[in-house]
C-alpha positions in Angstrom: 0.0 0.0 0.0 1.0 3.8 -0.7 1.1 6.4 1.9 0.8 9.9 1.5 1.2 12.1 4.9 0.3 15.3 4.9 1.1 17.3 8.3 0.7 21.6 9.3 -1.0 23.9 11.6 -4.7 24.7 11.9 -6.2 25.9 8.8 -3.6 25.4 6.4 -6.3 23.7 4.1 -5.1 20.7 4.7 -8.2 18.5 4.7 -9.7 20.7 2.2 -6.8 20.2 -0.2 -5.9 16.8 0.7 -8.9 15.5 -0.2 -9.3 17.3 -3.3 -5.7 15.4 -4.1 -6.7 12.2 -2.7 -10.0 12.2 -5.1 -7.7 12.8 -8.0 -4.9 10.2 -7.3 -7.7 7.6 -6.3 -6.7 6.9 -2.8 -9.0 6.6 0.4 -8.8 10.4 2.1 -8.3 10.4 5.8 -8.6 13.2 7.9 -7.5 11.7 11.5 -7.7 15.4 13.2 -11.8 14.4 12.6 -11.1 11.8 14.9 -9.7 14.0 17.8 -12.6 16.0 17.4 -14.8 13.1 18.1 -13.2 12.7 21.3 -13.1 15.9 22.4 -17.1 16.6 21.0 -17.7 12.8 23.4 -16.1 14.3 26.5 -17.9 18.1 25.7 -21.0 16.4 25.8 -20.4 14.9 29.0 -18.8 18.0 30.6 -15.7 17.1 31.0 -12.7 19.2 30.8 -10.8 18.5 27.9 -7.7 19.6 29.4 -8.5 16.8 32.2 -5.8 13.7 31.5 -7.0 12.0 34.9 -10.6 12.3 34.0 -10.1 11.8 30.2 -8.4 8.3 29.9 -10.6 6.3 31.9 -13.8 7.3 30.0 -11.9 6.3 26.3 -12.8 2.4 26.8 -16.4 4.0 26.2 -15.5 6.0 22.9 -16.7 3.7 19.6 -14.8 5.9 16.8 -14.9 4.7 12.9 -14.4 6.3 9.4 -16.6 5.3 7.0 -16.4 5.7 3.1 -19.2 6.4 1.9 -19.0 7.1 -2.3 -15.1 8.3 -1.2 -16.2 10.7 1.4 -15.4 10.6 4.8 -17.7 10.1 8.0 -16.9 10.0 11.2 -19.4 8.0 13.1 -19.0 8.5 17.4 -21.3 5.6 19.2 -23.5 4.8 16.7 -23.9 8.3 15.0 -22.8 10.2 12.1 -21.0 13.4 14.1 -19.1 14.6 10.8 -21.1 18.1 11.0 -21.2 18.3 15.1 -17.1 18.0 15.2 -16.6 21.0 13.3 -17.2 24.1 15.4 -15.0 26.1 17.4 -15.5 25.1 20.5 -14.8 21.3 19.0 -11.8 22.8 17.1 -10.2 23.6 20.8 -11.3 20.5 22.6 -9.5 18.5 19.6 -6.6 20.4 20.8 -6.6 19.7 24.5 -7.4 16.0 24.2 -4.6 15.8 21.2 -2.4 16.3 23.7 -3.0 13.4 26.2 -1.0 10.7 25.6 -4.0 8.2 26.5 -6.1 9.8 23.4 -3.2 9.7 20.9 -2.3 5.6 22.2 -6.5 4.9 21.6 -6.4 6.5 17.9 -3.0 5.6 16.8 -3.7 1.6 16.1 -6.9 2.9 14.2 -4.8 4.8 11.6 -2.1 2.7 10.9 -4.6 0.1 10.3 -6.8 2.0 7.4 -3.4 2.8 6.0 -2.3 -0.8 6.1 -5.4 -1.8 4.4 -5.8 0.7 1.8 -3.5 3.8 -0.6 -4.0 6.6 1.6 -3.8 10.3 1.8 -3.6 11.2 5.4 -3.4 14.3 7.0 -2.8 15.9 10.5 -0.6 16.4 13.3 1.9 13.8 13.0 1.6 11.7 10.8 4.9 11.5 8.4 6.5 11.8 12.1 4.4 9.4 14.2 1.8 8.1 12.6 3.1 6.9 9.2 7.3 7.5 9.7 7.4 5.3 6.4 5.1 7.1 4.3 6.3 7.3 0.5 5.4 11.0 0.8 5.3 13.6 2.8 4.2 17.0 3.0 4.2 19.9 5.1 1.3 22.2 4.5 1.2 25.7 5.8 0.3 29.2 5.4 0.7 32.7 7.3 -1.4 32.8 10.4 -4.0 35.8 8.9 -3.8 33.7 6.3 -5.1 30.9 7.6 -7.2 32.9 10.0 -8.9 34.4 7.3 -9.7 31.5 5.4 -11.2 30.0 8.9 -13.4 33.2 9.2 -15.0 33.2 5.8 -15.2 30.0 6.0 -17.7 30.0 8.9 -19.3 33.2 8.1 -20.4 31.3 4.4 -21.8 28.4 7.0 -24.0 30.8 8.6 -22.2 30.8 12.0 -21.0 33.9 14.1 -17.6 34.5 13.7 -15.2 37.6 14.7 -11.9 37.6 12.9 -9.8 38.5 15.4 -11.4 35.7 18.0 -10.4 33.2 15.0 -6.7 34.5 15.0 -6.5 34.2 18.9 -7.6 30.7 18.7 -5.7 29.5 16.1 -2.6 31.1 17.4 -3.2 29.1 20.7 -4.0 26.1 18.8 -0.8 26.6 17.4 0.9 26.9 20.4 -0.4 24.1 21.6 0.1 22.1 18.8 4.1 22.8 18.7 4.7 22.6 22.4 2.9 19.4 23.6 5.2 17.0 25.2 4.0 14.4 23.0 4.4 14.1 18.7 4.5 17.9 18.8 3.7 19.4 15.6 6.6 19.7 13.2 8.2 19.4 10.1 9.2 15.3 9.1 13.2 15.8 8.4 12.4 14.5 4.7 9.0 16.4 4.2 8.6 19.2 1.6 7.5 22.4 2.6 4.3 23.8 1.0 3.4 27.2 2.3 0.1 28.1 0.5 -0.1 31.6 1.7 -1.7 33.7 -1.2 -2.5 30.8 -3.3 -6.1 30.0 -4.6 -7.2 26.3 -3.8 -7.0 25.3 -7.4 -3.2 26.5 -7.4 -3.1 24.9 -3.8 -4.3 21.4 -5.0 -2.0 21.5 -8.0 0.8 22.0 -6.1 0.0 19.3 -4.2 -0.6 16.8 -6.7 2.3 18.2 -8.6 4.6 16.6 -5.6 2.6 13.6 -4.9 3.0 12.5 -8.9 7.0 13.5 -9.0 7.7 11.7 -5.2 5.6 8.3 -6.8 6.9 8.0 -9.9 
């Protein structure tokens, strides 16, 4: 099987793009920062504090977590239901964080990746996954872009979904999630030593997802 990693900060475009390239190239998208979400929406609902390790890792036994394919888009079923709207606010977008960075969570999700990758040619994006996840991956990418940049995409991205959004409360939170992200004791977020760079600052998504595949086709063939 063929694995294409795909790694950068919060709203770099990665899913967006990745799956755009993985639709292209044929291969099974994977967006494993969906499933973080789904652990941090499980423990929101409960009220639990997502920062909690000591009251986190005891309730993951109770966490059923899949990907489904359905007509080569992703799902992410959580106990029985289809969550892949619910996991994508901003309040999910932080818990995500805080949980990614228990060790407990990442140990309960890590099997689960490496065995959708073993079973099918992936594109797979996230955190860590040409550093941790999938070290052996035939590619591997980098994907970043200023934070306004990013910020900006974030914002008009919710504004177009009809939720309330303030600019600069998107750039505060993504600059913490980026924080967090790059500090946390535990497959911080960085570069792979062999990953290329891709900083899509300025770029449309067409140029984005050309770039992308551009790389993908040159590292395969």
């Amino acid at each position: 099987m063929t694995a294409i990693a795909i790694d950068g900060p919060a709203g770099a475009g990665k899913s967006t793009i990745a799956r755009r390239a993985a639709k292209e190239i044929g291969y099974i998208y994977v967006d494993t920062g969906a499933l973080y979400r789904a652990v941090g929406l499980y423990m929101l609902k409960r009220g639990i504090d997502t920062a909690d390790a000591r009251a986190i890792s005891p309730l993951l036994g109770q966490v059923e977590v899949t990907l489904a394919f359905q007509n080569g888009e992703q799902k992410v079923i959580l106990c029985g239901e289809d969550v892949s709207r619910d996991i994508r606010t901003a309040e999910v977008s932080m818990a995500a964080s805080n949980v990614s960075a228990i060790p407990a969570v990442r140990d309960f999700l890590f099997s689960l990746q490496k065995d959708i990758a073993k079973n099918n040619n992936v594109v797979m994006d996230g955190r860590d996954i040409g550093t941790v996840v999938l070290p052996d991956a035939q590619v591997k990418i980098f994907l970043t872009a200023s934070p306004e940049e990013r910020a900006r995409r974030r914002y008009e991205e919710m504004i177009k979904k009809g939720e309330p959004a303030d600019y600069c409360d998107v750039l505060s939170d993504l600059k913490t999630r980026d924080y967090n992200d790059s500090h946390r004791a535990v497959a911080p977020l960085i570069p792979a030593a062999n990953a290329v760079i891709v900083d899509t600052t300025g770029n449309t998504l067409e140029q984005s997802v050309e770039q992308l595949i551009s790389i993908i086709k040159e590292k395969l063939q």
